[in-house]
C-alpha positions as CSV (number, residue, x, y, z in Angstrom):
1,X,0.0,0.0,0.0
2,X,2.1,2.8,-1.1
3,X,1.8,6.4,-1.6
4,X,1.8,8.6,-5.0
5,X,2.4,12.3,-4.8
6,X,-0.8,12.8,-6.7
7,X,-2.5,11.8,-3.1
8,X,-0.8,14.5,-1.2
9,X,-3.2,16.6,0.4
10,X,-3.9,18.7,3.5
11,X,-3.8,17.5,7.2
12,X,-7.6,16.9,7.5
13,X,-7.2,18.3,11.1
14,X,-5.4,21.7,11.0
15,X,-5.6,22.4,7.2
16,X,-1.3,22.2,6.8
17,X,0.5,20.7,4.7
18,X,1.1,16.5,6.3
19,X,4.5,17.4,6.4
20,X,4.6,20.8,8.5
21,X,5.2,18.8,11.4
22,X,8.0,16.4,10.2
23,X,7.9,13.1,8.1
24,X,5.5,11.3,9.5
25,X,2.0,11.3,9.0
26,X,-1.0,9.5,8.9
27,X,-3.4,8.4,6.8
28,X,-6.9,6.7,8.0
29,X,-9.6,5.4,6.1
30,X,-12.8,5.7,8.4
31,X,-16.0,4.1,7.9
32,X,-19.4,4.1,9.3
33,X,-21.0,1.5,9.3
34,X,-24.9,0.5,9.9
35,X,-26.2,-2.9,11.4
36,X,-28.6,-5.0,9.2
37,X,-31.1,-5.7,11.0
38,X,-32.8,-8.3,8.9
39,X,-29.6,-10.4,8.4
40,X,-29.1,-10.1,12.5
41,X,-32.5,-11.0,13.4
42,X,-32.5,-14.4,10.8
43,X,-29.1,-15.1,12.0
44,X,-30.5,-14.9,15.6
45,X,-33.5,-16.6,14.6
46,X,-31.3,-19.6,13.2
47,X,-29.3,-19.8,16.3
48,X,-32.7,-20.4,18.8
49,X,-34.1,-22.9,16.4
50,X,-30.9,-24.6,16.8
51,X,-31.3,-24.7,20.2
52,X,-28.6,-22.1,20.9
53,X,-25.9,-23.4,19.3
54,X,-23.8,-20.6,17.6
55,X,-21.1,-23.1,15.9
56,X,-23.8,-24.9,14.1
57,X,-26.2,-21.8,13.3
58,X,-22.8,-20.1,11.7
59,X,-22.1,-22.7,9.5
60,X,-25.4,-22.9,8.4
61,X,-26.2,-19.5,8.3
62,X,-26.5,-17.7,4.3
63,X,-25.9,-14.4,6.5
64,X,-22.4,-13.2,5.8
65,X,-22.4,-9.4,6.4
66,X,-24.2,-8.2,9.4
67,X,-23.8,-4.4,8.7
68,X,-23.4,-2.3,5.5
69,X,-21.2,0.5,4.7
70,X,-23.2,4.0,4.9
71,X,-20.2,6.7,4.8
72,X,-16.2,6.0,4.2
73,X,-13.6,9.0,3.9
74,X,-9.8,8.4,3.1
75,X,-8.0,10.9,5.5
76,X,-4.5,12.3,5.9
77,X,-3.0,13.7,9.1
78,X,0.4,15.2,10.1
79,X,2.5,14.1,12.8
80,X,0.9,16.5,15.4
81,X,-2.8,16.2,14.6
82,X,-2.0,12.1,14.3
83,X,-1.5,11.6,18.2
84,X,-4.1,14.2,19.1
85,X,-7.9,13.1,20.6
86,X,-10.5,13.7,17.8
87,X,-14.2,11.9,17.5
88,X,-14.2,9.7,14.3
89,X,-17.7,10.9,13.5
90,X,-16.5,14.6,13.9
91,X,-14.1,14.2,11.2
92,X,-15.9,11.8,8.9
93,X,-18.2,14.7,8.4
94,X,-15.7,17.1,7.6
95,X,-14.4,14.9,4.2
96,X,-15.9,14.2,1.3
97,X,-17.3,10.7,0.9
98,X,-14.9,8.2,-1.2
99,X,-16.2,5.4,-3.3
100,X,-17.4,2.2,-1.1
């Protein structure tokens, strides 16, 4: 997973340039993510039916994703703003949404 210079772009924290604060930086991708119900509720459904056991139910089970993606953003951060506290929800809304 390497790094072109056409993906250089500000810190999405303090607005700098990712290298204002030295040579390291950061780059997250953060997603949100929303629980599917349906697929939950059969999968739990399963499991009761077979008498609680979760081994069996699971290899049975058609259910293989139990959430869907709802909002992902590919992030940058210098050194500085890389070790400082920030909520992930605060900052997903600050990017603009990449392709799932």
């Amino acid at each position: 997973m390497g790094f072109d210079l056409d993906q250089i772009k500000p810190c999405a924290m303090c607005g700098k340039g990712i290298g204002h604060a030295g040579p390291v930086f950061y780059r997250a991708r953060i997603e949100q993510l929303v629980i599917d119900d349906r697929a939950v509720a059969r999968e739990t459904g399963l499991q009761m039916m077979l008498g609680g056991n979760v081994a069996i139910a699971r290899a049975l089970s058609p259910e293989t994703d139990f959430a869907k993606p709802f909002r992902t953003a590919e992030v940058l951060l210098c050194g500085t703003c890389g070790i400082e506290p920030m909520p992930l929800a605060v900052l997903l809304d600050t990017q603009e949404e990449t392709d799932l």
